[in-house]
C-alpha positions as CSV (number, residue, x, y, z in Angstrom):
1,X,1.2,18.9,-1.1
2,X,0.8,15.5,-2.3
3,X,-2.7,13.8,-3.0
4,X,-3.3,10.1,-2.5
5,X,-6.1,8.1,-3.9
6,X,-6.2,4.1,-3.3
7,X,-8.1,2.2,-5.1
8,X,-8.4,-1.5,-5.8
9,X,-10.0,-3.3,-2.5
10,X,-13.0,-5.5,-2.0
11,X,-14.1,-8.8,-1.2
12,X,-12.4,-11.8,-2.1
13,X,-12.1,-15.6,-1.2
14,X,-9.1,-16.7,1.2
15,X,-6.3,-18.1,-1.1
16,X,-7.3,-15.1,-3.5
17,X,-5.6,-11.9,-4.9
18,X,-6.0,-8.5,-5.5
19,X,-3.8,-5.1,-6.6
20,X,-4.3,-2.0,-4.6
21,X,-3.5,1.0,-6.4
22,X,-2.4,4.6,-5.0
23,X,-2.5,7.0,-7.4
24,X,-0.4,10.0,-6.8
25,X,-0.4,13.9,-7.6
26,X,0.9,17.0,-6.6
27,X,4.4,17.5,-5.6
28,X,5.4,13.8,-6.2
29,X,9.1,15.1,-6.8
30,X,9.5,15.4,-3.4
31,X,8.9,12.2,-2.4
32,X,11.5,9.4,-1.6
33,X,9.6,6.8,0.5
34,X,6.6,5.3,-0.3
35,X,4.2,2.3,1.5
36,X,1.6,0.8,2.3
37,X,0.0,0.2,5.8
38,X,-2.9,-1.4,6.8
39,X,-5.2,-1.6,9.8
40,X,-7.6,-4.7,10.9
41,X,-10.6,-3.9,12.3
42,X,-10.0,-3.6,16.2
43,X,-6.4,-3.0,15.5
44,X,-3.6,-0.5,15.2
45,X,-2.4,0.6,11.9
46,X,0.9,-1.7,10.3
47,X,3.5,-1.4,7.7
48,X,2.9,-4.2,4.7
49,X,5.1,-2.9,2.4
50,X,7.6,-0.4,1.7
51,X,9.5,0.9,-1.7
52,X,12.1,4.1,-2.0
53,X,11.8,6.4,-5.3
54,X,15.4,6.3,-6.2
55,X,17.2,3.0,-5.6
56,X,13.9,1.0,-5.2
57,X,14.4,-0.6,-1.9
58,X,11.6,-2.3,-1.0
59,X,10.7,-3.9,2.5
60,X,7.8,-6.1,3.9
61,X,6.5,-7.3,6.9
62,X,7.2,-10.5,7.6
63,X,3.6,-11.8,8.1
64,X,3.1,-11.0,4.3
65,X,6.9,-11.7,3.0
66,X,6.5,-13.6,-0.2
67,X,2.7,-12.6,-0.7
68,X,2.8,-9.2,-1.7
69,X,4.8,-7.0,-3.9
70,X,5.3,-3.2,-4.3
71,X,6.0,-1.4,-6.9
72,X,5.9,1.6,-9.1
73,X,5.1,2.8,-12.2
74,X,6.8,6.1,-13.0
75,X,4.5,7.3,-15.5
76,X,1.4,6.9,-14.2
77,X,2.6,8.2,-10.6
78,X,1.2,4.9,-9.0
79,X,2.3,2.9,-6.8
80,X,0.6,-0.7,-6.4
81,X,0.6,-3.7,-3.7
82,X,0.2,-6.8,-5.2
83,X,-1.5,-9.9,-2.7
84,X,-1.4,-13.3,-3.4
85,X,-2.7,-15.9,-1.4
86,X,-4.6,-14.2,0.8
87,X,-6.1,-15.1,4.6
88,X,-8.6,-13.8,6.4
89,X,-6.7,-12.2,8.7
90,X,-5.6,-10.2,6.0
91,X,-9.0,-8.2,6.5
92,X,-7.9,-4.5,6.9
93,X,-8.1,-0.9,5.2
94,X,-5.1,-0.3,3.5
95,X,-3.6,2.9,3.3
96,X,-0.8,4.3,0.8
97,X,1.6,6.4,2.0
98,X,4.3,9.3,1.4
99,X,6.9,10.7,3.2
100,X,9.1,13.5,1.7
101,X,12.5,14.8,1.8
102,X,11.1,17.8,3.7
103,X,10.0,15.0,6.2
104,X,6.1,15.8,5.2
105,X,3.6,12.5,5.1
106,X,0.6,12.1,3.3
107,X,-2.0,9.5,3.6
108,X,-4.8,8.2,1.4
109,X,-8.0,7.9,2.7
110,X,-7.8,4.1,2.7
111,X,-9.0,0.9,0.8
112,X,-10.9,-1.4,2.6
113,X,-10.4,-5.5,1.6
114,X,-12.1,-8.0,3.2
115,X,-10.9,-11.8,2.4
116,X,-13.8,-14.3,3.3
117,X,-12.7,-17.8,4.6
């Protein structure tokens, strides 16, 4: 079992930033994909951003290429999203996520941000 906890979300002004943090524990050894997703209100949940444990692959969706960042830091079993320059359609929950080798995903309960034109 792995436990997710985001953290990091709130209001800010379009043009803005924020880091989102997903703090991991548990069997984090078994995991080799991580991301994050999000989901505007109304809407169905999407990929934003994707990073692998061992080579450090990471992927983004095109409507935030060049905005946001992933990335990890080992030892404190986090993984972050960085946003810059933020819209209002950026308004979502955000949601880390974990997929294992065994092909087990885990979810966090989600991190709202709301970006205010």
């Amino acid at each position: 079992q792995v436990q997710l906890v985001e953290s990091g979300g709130g209001l800010v002004q379009a043009g803005g930033s924020l880091r989102l943090s997903c703090a991991a524990s548990g069997d984090i050894f078994s995991i080799y994909y991580w991301a994050w997703y999000r989901q505007p209100p109304g809407k169905q949940r999407e990929l934003v951003a994707s990073i692998t444990t061992n080579s450090g692959r990471t992927n983004y969706a095109d409507s935030m290429k060049g905005r946001v960042t992933i990335f990890r830091d080992n030892a404190k079993n986090t993984v972050y999203l960085e946003m810059n320059s933020l819209k209002p359609e950026d308004t979502a929950d955000y949601y880390c996520y974990a997929h294992s080798v065994i092909g087990a995903g885990y979810w966090g309960q989600g991190t709202q941000v709301t970006v205010s034109s």
